[in-house]
ZADO-1210 file (C-alpha; in nm, 4 decimals, padded with zeros to 6 digits):
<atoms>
<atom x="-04.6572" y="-12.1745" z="26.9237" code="UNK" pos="1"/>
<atom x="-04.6675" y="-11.9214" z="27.1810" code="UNK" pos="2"/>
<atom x="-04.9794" y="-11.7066" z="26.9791" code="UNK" pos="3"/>
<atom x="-05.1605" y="-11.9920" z="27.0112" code="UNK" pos="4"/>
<atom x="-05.4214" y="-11.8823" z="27.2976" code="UNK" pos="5"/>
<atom x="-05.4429" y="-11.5773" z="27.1168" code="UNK" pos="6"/>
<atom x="-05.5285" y="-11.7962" z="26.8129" code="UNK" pos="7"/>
<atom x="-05.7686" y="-11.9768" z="26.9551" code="UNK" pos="8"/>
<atom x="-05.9932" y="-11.6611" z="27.1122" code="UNK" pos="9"/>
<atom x="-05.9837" y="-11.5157" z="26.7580" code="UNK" pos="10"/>
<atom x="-06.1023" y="-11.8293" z="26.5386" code="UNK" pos="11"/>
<atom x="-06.3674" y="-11.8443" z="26.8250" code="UNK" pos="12"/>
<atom x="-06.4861" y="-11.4655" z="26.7574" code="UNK" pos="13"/>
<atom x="-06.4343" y="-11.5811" z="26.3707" code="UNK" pos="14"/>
<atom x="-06.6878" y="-11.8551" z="26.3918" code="UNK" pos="15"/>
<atom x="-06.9649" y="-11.6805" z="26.6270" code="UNK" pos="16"/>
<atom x="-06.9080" y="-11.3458" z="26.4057" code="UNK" pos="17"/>
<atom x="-06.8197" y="-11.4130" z="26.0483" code="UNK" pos="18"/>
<atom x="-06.9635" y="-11.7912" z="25.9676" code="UNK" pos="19"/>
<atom x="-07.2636" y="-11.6859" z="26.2740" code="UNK" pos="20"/>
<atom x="-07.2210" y="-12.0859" z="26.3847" code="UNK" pos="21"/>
<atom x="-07.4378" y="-12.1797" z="26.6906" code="UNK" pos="22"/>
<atom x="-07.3149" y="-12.1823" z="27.0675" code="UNK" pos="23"/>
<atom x="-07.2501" y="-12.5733" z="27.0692" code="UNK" pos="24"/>
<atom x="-07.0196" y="-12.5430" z="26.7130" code="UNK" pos="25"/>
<atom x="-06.8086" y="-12.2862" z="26.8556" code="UNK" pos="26"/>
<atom x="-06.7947" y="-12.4369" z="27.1914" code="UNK" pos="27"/>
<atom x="-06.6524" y="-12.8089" z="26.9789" code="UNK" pos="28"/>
<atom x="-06.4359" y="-12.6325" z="26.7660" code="UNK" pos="29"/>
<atom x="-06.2603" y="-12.4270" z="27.0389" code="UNK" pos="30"/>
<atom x="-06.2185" y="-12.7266" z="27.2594" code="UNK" pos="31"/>
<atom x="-06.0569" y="-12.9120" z="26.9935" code="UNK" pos="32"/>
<atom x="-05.8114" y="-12.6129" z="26.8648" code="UNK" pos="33"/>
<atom x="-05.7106" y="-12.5685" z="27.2209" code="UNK" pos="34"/>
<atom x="-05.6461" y="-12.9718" z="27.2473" code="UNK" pos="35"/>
<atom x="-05.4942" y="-12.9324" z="26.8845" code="UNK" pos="36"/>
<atom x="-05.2302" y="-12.6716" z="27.0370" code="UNK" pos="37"/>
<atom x="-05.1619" y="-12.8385" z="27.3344" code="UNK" pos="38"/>
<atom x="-05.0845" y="-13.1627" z="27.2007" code="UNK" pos="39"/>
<atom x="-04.8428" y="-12.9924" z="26.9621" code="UNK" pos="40"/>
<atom x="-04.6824" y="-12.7722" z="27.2501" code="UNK" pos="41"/>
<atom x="-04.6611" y="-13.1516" z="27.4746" code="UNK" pos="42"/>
<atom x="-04.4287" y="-13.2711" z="27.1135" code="UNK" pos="43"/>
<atom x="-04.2363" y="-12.9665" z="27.0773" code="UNK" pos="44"/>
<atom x="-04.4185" y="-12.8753" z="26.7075" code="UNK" pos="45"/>
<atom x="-04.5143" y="-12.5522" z="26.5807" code="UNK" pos="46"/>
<atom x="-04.8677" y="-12.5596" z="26.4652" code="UNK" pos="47"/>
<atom x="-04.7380" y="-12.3882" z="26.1533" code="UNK" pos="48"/>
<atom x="-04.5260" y="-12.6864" z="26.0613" code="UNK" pos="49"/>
<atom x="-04.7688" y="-12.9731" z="26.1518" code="UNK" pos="50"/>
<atom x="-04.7575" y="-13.2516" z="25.9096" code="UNK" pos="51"/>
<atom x="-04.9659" y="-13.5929" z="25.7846" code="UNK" pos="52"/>
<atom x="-04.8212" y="-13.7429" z="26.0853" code="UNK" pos="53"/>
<atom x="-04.8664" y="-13.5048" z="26.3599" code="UNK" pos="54"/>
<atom x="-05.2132" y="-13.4522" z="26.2313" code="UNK" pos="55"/>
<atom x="-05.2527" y="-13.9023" z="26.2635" code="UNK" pos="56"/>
<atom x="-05.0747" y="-13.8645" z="26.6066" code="UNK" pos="57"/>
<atom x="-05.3479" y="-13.6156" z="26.7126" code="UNK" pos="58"/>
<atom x="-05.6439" y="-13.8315" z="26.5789" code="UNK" pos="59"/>
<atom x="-05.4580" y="-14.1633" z="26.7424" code="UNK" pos="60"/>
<atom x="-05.4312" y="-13.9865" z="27.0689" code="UNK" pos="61"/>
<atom x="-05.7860" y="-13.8521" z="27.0968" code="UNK" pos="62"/>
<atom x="-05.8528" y="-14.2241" z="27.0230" code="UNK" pos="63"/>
<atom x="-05.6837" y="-14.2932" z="27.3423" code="UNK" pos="64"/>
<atom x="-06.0244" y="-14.1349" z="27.5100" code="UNK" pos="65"/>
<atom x="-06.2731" y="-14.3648" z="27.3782" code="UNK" pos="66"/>
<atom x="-06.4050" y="-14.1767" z="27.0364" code="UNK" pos="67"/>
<atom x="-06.5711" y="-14.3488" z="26.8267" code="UNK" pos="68"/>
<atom x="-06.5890" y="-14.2814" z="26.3803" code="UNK" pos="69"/>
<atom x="-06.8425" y="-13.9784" z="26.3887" code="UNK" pos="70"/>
<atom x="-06.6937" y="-13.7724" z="26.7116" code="UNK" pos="71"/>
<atom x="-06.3264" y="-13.8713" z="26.4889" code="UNK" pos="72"/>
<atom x="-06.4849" y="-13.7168" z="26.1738" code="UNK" pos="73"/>
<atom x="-06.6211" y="-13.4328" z="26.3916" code="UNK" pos="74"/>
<atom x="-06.2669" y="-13.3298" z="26.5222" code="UNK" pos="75"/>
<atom x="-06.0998" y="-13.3843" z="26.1571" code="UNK" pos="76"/>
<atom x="-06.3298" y="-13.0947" z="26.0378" code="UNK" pos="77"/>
<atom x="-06.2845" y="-12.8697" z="26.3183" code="UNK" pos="78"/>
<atom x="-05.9119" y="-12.9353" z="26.2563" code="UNK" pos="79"/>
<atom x="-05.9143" y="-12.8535" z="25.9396" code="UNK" pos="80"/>
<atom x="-06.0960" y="-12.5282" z="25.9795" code="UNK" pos="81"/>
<atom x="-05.8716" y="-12.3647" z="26.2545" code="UNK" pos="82"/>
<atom x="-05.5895" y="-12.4577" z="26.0461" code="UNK" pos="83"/>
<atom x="-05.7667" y="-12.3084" z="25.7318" code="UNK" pos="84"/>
<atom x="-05.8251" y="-11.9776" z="26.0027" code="UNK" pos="85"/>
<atom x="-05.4444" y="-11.9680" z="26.0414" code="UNK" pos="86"/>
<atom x="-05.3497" y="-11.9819" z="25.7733" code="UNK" pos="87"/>
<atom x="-05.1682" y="-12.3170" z="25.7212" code="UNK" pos="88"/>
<atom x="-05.1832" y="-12.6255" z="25.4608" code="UNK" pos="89"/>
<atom x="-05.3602" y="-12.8522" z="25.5751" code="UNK" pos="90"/>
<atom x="-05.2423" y="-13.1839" z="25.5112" code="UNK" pos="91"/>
<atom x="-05.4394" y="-13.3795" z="25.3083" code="UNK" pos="92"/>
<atom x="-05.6145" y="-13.6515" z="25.4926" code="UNK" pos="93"/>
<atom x="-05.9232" y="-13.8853" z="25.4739" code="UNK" pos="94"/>
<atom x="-06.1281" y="-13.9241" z="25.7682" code="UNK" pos="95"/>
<atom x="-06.3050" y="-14.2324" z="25.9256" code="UNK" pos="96"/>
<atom x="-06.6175" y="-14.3671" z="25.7735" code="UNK" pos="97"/>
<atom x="-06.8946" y="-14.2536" z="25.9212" code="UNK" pos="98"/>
<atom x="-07.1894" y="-14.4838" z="25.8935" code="UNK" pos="99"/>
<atom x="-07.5327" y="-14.2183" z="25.8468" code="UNK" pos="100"/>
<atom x="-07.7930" y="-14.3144" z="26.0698" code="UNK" pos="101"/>
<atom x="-08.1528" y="-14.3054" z="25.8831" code="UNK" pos="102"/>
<atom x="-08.4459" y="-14.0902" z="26.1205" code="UNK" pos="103"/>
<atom x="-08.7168" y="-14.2981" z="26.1763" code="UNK" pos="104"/>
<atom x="-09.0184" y="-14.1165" z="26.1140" code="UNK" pos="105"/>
<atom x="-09.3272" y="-14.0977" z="26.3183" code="UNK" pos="106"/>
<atom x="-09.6597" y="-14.1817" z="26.1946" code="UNK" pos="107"/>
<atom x="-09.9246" y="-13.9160" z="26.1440" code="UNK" pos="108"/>
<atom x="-10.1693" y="-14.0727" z="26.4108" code="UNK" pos="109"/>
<atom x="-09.8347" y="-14.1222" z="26.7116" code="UNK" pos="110"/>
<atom x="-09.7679" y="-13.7450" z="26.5877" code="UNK" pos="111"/>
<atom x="-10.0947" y="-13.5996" z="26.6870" code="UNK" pos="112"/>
<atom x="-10.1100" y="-13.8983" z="26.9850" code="UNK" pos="113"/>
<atom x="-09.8141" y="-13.7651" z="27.1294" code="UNK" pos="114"/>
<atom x="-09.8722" y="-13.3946" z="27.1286" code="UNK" pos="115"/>
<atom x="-10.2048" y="-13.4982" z="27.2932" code="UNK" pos="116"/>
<atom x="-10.1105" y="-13.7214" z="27.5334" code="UNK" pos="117"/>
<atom x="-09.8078" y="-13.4618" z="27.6812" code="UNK" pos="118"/>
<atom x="-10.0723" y="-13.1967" z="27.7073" code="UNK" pos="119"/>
<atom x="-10.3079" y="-13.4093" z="27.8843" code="UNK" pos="120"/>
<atom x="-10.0659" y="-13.4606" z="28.1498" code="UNK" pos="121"/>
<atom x="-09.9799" y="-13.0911" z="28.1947" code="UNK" pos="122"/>
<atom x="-10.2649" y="-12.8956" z="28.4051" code="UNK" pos="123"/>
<atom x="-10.4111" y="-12.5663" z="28.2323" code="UNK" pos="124"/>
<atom x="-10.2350" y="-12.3502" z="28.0212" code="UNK" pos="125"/>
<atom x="-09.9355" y="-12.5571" z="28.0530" code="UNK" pos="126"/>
<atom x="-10.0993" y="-12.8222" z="27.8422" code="UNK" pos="127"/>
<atom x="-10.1709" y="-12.6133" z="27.5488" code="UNK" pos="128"/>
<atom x="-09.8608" y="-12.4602" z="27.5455" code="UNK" pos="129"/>
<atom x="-09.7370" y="-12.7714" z="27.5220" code="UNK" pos="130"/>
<atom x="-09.9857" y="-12.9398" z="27.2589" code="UNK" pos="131"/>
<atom x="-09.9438" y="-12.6208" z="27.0294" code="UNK" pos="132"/>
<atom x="-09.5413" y="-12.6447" z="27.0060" code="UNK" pos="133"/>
<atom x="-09.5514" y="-13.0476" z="26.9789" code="UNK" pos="134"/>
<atom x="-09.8151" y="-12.9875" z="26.6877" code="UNK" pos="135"/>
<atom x="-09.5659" y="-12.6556" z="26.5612" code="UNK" pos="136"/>
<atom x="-09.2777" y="-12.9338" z="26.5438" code="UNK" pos="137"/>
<atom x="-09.4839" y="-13.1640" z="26.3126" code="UNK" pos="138"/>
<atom x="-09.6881" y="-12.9443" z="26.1361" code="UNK" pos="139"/>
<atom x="-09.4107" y="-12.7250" z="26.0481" code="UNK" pos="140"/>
<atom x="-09.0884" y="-12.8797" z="26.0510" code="UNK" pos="141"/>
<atom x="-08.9117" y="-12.6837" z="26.2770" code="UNK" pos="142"/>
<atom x="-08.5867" y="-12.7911" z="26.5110" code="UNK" pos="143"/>
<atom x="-08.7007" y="-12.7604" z="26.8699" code="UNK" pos="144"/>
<atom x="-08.4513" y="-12.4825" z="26.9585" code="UNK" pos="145"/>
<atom x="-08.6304" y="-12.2679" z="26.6304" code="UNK" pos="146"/>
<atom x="-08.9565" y="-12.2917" z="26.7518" code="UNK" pos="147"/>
<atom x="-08.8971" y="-12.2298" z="27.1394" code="UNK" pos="148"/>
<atom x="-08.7398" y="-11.9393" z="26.9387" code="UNK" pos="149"/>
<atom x="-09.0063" y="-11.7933" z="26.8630" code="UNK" pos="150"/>
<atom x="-09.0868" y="-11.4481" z="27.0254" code="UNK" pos="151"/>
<atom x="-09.4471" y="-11.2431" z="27.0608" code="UNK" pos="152"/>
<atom x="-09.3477" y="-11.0634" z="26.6834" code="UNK" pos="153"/>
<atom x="-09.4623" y="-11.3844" z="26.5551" code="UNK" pos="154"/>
<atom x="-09.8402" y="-11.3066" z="26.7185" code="UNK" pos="155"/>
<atom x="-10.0912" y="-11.2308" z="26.4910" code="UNK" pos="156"/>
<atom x="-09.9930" y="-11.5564" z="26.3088" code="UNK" pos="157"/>
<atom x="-10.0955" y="-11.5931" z="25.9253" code="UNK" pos="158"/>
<atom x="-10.0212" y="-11.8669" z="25.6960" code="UNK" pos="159"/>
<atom x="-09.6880" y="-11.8564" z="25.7088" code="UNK" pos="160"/>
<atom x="-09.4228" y="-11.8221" z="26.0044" code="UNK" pos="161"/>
<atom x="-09.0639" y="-11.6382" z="25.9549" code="UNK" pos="162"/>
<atom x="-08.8233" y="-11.8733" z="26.1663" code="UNK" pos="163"/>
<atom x="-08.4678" y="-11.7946" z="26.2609" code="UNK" pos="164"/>
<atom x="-08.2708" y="-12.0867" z="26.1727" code="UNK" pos="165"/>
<atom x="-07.8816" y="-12.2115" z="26.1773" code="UNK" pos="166"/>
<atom x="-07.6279" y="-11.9896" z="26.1136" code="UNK" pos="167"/>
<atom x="-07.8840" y="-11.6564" z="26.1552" code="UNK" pos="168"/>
<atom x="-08.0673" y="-11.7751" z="25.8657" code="UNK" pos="169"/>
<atom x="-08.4377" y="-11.6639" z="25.8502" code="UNK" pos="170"/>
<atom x="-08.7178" y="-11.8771" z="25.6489" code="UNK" pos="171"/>
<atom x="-09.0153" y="-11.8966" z="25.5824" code="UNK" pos="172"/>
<atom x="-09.2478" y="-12.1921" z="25.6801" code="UNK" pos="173"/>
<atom x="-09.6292" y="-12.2519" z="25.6389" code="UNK" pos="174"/>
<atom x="-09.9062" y="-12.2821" z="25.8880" code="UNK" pos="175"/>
<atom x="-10.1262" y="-12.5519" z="25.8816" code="UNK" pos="176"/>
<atom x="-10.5088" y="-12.4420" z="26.0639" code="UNK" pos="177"/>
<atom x="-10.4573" y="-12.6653" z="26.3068" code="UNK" pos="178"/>
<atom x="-10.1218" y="-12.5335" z="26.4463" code="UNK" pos="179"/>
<atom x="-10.2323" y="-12.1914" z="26.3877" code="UNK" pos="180"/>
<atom x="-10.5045" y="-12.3040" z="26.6402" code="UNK" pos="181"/>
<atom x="-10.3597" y="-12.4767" z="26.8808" code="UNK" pos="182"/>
<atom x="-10.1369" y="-12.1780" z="26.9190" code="UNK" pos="183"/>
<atom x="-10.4287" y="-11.9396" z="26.9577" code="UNK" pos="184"/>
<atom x="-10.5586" y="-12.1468" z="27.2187" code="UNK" pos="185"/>
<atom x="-10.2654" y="-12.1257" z="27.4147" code="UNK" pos="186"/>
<atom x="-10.2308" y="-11.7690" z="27.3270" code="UNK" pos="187"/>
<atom x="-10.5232" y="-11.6917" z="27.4925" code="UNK" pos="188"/>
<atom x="-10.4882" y="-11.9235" z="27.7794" code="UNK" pos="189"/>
<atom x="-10.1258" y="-11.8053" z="27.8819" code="UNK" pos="190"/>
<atom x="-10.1078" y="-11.5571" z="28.2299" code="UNK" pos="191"/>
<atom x="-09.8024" y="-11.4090" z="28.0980" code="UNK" pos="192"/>
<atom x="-09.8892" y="-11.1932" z="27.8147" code="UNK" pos="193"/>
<atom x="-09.7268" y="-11.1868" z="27.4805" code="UNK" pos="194"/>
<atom x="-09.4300" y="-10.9273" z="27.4419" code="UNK" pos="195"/>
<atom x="-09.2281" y="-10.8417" z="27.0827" code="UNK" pos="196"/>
<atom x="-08.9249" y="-10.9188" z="27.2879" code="UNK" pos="197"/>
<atom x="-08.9846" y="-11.2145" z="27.4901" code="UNK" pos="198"/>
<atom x="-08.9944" y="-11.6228" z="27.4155" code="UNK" pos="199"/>
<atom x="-09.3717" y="-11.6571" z="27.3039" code="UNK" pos="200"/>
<atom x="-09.3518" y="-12.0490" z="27.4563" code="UNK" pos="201"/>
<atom x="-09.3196" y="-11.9652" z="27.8185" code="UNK" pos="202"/>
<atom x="-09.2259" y="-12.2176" z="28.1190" code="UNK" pos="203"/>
<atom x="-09.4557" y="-12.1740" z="28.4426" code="UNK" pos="204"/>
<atom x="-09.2611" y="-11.9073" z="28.5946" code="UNK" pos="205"/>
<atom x="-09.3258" y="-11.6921" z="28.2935" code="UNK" pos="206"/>
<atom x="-08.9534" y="-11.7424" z="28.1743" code="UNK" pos="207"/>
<atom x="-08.8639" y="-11.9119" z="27.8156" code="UNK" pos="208"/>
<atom x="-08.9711" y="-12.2701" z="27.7786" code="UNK" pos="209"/>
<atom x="-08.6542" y="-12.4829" z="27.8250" code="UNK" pos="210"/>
<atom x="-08.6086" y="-12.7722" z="27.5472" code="UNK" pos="211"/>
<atom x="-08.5367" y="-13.0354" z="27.8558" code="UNK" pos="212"/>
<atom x="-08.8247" y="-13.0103" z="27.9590" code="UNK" pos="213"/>
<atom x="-09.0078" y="-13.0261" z="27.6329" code="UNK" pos="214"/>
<atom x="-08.7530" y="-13.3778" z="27.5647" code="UNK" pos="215"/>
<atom x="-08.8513" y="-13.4880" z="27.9610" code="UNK" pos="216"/>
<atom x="-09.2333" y="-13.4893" z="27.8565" code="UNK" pos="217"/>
<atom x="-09.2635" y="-13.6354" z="27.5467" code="UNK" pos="218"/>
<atom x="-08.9865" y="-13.9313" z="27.6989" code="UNK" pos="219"/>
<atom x="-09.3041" y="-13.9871" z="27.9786" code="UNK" pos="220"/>
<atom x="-09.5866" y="-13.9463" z="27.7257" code="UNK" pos="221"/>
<atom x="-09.3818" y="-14.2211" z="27.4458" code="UNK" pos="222"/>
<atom x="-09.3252" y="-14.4416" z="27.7255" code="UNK" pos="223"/>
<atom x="-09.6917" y="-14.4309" z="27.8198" code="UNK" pos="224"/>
<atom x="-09.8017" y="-14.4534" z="27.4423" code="UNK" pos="225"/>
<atom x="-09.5203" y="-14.7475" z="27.4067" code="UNK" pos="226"/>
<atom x="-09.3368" y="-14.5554" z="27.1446" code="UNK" pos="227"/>
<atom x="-08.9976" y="-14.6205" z="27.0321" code="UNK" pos="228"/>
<atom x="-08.7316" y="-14.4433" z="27.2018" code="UNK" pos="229"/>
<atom x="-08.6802" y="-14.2556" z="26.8254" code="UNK" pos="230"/>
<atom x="-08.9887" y="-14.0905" z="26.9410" code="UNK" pos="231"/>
<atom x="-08.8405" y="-13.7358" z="26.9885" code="UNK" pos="232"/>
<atom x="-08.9401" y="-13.3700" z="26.9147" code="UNK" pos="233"/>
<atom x="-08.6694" y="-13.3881" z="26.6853" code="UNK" pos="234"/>
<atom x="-08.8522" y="-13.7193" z="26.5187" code="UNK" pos="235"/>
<atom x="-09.1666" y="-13.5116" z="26.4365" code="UNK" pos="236"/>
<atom x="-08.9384" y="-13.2620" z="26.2188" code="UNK" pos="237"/>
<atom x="-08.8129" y="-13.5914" z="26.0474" code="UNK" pos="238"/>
<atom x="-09.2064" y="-13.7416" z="26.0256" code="UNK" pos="239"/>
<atom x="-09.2652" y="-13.3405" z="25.8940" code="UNK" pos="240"/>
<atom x="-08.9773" y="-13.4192" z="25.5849" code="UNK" pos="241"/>
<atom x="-09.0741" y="-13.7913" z="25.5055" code="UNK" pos="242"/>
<atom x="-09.4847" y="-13.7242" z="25.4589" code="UNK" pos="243"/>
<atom x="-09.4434" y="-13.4164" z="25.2296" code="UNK" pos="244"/>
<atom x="-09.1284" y="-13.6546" z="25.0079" code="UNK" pos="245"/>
<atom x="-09.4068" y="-13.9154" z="24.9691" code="UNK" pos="246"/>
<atom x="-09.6939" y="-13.7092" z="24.8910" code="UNK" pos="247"/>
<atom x="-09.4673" y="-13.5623" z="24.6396" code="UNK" pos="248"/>
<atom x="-09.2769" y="-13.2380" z="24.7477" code="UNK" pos="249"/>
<atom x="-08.9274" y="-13.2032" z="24.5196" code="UNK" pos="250"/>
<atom x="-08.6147" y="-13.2042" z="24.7590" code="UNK" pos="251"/>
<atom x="-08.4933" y="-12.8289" z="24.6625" code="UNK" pos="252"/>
<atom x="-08.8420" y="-12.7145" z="24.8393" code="UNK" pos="253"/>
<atom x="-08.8162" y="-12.9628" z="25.0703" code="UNK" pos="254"/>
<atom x="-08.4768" y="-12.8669" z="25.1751" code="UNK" pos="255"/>
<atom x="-08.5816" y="-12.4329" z="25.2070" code="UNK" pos="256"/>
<atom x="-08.9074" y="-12.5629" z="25.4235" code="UNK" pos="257"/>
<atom x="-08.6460" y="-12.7783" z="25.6456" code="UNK" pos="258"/>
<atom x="-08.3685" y="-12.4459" z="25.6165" code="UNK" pos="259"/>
<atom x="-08.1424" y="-12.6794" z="25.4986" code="UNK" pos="260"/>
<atom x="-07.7716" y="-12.4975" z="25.4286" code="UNK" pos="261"/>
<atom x="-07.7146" y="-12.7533" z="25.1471" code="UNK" pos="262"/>
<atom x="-07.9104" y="-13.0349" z="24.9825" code="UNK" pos="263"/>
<atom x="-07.7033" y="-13.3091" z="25.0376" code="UNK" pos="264"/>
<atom x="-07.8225" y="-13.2505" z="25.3916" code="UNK" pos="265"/>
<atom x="-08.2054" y="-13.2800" z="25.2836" code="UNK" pos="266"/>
<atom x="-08.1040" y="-13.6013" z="25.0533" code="UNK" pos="267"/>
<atom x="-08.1265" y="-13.8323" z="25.3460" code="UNK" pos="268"/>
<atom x="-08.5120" y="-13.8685" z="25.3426" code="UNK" pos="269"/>
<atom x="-08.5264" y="-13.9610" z="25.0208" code="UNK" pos="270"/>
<atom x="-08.3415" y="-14.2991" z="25.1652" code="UNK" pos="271"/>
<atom x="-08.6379" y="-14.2590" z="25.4825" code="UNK" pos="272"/>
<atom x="-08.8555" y="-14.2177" z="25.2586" code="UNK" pos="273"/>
<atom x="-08.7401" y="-14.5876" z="25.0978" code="UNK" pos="274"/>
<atom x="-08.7084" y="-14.7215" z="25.4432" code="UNK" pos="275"/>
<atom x="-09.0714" y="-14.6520" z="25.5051" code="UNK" pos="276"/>
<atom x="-09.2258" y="-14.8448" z="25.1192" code="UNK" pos="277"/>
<atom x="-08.9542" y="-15.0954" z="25.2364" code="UNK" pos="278"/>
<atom x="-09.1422" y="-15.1490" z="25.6363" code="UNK" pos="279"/>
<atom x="-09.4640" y="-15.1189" z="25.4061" code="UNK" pos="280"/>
<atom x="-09.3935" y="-15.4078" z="25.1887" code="UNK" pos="281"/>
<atom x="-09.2399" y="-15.6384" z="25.4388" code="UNK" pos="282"/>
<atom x="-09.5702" y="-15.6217" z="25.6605" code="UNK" pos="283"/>
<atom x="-09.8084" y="-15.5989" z="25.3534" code="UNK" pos="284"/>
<atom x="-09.6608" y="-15.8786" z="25.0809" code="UNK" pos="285"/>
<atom x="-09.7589" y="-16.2485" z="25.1925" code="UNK" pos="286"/>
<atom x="-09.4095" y="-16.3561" z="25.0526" code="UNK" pos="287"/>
<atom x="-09.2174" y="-16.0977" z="25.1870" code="UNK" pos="288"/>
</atoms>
């Protein structure tokens, strides 16, 4: 198809524009319409008249480089929605089983041991900067790249924090003291002073806090603590989810506290939440 380049850039400006997906989506689906096209060019097929079988081909041969079920299922859907772009049927087709991994939550006490322990490492205002966003993470429930985020509009903080989620979706979380706190502290401690415009977690050169070096710290500080290797700032948003399910929070405000795009995606604690009574009884029950 010789529009295909041309194709490709506008399903690209389609998905940062009009569905507002993140940099990493686009980036996956573009890479696998252009390896869509290409392996249909290498056979001599149109992408207008691809077929069950050219689509099983393409699946087969992206096999051939070592995929496993969920990166399979992952290039299925981004298939499907260039084709859908184009403008072509797409042929009907089941993808692999994907077997759903279930977060293990961290414990209250390795939550706040954790935060504490990575800013005890960190000298001066690094260390609160650090404690504060650890403690945002669990307190809050936000996704690491949310909270780092965050810019100097947020400052004075109240009981509640607008955050800019997926997709350019805003929501609005609540602050616990503490975290409201911890953030002051750091706040106040900070050399670079907080501006509308600029990351309100800063790194040491007064630039925005990167999230490898958030990921590098806490792998040090669970290592130290001998934490699983679960233990990441992405496990404290999970911890965040499972403690309010058990103390009783329904999954429709569960899933607008977690900015959820759909609730299916907020079901899956309700299964932690089962693993964890589950761990509870095995240790607890003498027969068990």
């Amino acid at each position: 198809m010789s529009d295909a380049p041309r194709l490709v850039q506008a399903f690209a400006d389609h998905l940062r524009r009009d569905r507002r997906r993140s940099v990493h989506t686009v980036r996956a689906y573009v890479a696998t319409a252009e390896r869509l096209a290409d392996f249909l060019r290498g056979h001599g097929t149109d992408l207008r008249d691809i077929d069950l079988a050219d689509l099983r081909a393409f699946l087969t041969f992206r096999r051939g480089d070592g995929i496993g079920n969920a990166s399979a299922a992952r290039e299925l859907s981004a298939v499907r929605a260039f084709l859908d772009f184009a403008g072509v049927d797409v042929p009907r087709m089941r993808g692999p089983r994907v077997k759903r991994g279930v977060p293990r939550p961290v414990s209250p006490a390795e939550a706040v041991a954790l935060a504490e322990d990575v800013a005890e490492e960190r000298e001066g205002w690094t260390g609160a900067r650090d404690l504060a966003l650890l403690l945002l993470l669990y307190g809050a429930g936000l996704r690491i790249g949310e909270a780092l985020g965050l810019t100097g509009a947020a400052l004075p903080l109240g009981e509640t924090l607008t955050v800019l989620g997926k997709r350019q979706k805003t929501r609005m979380v609540p602050l616990l003291p503490q975290v409201r706190e911890a953030i002051d502290v750091y706040v106040s401690a900070c050399p670079y002073p907080p501006a509308r415009d600029l990351a309100l977690f800063r790194g040491a050169r007064g630039g925005p806090l990167e999230p490898s070096q958030v990921r590098r710290a806490v792998r040090r500080a669970r290592a130290r603590l001998g934490l699983s290797d679960r233990t990441t700032p992405h496990a404290l948003r999970h911890s965040f989810a499972t403690h309010l399910l058990g103390r009783g929070v329904d999954l429709r405000a569960l899933q607008e506290l977690l900015g959820h795009a759909s609730l299916s995606s907020t079901q899956i604690y309700t299964a932690v939440d089962a693993a964890h009574l589950l761990d509870v009884y095995r240790n607890a029950h003498p027969r068990a």
